[in-house]
C-alpha positions in Angstrom: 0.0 0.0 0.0 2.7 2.7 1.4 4.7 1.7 -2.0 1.7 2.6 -4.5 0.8 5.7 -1.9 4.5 6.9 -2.8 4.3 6.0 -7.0 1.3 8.0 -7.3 2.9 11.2 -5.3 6.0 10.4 -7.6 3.5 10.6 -10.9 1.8 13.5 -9.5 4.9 15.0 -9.0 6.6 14.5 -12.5 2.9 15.7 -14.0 2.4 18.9 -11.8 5.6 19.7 -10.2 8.4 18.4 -12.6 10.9 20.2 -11.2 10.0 19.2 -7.6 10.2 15.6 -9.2 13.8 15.5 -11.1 15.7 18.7 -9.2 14.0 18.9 -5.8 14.1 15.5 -4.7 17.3 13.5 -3.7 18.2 10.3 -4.9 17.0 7.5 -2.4 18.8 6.0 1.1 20.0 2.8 0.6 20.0 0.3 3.6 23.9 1.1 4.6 22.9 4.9 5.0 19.3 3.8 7.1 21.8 1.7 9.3 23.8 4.4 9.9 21.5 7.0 10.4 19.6 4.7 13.3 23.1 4.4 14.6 23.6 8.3 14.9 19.8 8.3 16.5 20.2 5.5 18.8 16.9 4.2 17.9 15.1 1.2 15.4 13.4 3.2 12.9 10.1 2.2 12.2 9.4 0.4 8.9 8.1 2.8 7.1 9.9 5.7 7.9 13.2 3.5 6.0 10.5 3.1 3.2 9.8 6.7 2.8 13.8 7.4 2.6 14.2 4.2 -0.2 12.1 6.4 -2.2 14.2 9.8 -1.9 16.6 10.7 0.6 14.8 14.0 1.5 15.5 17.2 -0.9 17.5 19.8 -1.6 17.6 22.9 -2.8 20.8 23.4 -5.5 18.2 23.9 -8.6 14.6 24.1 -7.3 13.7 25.3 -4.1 11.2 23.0 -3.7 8.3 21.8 -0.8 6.3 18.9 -0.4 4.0 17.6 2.8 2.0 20.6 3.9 4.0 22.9 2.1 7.0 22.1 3.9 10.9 21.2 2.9 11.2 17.0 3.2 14.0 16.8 5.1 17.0 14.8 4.0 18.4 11.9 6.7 22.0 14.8 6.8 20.0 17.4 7.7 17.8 15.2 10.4 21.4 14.8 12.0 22.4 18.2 11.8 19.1 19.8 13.3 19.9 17.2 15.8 23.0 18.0 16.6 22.2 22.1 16.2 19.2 21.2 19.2 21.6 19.4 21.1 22.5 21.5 23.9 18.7 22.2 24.6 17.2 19.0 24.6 17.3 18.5 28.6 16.0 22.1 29.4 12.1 21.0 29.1 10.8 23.6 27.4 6.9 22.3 28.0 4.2 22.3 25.4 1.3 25.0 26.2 -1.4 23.1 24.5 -0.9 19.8 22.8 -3.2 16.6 21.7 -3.6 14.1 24.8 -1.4 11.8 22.2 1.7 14.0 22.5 4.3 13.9 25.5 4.0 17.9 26.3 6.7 17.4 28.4 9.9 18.4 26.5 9.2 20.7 23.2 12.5 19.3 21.6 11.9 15.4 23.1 14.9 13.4 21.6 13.1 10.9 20.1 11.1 13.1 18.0 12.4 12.6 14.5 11.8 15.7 12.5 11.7 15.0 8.8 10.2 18.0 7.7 10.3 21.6 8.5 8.8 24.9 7.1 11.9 27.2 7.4 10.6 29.0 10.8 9.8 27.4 14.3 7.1 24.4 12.6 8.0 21.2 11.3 6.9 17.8 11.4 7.6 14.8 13.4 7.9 11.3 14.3 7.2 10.5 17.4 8.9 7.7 19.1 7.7 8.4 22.6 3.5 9.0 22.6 1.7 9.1 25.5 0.0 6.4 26.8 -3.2 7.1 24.4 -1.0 7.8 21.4 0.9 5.5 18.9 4.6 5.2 18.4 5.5 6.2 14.8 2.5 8.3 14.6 3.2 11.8 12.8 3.1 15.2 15.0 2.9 19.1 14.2 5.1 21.1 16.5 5.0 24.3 16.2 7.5 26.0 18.5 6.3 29.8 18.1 3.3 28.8 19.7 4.2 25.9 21.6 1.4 23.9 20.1 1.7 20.5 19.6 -0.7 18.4 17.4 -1.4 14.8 16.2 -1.6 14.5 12.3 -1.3 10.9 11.4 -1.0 8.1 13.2 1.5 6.5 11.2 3.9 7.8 8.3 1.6 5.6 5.8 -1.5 7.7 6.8 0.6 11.1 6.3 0.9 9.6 3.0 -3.0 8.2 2.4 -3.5 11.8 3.2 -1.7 13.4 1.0 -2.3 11.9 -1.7 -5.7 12.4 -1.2 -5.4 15.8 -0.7 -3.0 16.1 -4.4 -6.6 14.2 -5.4 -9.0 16.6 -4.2 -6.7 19.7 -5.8 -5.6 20.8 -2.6 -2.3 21.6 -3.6 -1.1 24.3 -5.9 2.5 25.8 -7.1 3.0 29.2 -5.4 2.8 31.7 -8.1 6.0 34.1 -6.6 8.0 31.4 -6.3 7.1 30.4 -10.1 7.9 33.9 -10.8 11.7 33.2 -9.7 11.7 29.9 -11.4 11.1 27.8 -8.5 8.2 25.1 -8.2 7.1 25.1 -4.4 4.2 23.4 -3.5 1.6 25.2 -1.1 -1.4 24.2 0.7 -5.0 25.5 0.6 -5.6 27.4 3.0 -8.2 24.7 4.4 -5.7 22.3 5.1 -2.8 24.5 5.6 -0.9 23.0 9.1 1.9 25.8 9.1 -1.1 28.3 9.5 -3.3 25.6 11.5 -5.0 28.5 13.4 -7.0 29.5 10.6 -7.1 25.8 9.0 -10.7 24.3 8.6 -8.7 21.1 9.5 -6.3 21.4 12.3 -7.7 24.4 14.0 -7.6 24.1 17.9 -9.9 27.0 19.3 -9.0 25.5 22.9 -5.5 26.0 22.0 -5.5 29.8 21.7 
């Protein structure tokens, strides 16, 4: 299922957002890198998480700056390490969540075992979490979004992040910014129903208890 999920975003891609497709995207992670990379985390990735990464290895941005979930840069397994290793020295402070879903450990805002494959270029990105609370599943996907201190649940696995997407590049809920067309960039953005960066305002993932 999680393979098909991925060929479809990879035609969609190459249809609507060629660039994204051929420039954007990194070739993929083979199993020696994975092995390393759970080496460097201390932790057994989940099975689906390696077979996200055996499709591309993250992005980069040498000839397209580029986006993909939610609008956001799909991080590649070097710069997981380096975020990491930038976050290192603040990872036992406890910065608590304000609000959060009763799934998420509110706890710590930069819990180690929170994997962050994707990020928006501010203070949001998204996550998988390793450590749920006790109602919550481990490998399921989380929004954090540090200006706020809001943390919320939006899949409960990496292969639902991906059923949703898909479904939401089905529905037409996805759309090249036009400035960033204008400097010969393809960057995918969100409607504004489903936009998670700006969940405040989202028909989706608004949280009016949260503000």
């Amino acid at each position: 299922m999680m393979q098909k999920q991925l060929e479809y975003i990879q035609r969609w891609l190459e249809q609507h957002a060629p660039r994204i497709a051929t420039q954007s995207l990194n070739p993929a992670a083979n199993n020696t890198r994975l092995e390393a990379f759970e080496a460097h985390i201390s932790k057994q990735l989940p099975e689906d998480f390696k077979t996200l990464y055996r499709w591309h290895d993250g992005m980069n941005e040498a000839q397209n700056l580029g986006s993909l979930f939610y609008g956001m840069e799909f991080l590649s397994l070097a710069n997981i390490e380096n975020r990491r290793m930038q976050l290192s020295d603040i990872v036992t402070e406890l910065f608590i969540l304000e609000y959060a879903d009763p799934q998420i450990n509110s706890s710590n805002a930069y819990h180690r075992d929170w994997i962050q494959f994707a990020h928006d270029g501010g203070r949001t990105g998204l996550y998988m979490d390793l450590a749920p609370t006790g109602t919550g599943k481990s490998g399921q996907i989380i929004f954090i979004d540090h200006e706020y201190n809001v943390g919320i649940l939006v899949a409960n696995s990496l292969r639902d992040l991906l059923e949703q997407f898909c479904n939401d590049l089905q529905n037409d809920l996805y759309q090249l910014n036009e400035d960033a067309l204008e400097d010969e960039n393809e960057f995918l953005e969100s409607d504004p129903s489903i936009d998670l960066v700006n969940w405040h305002m989202s028909e989706r993932w608004a949280r009016p208890d949260f503000e």
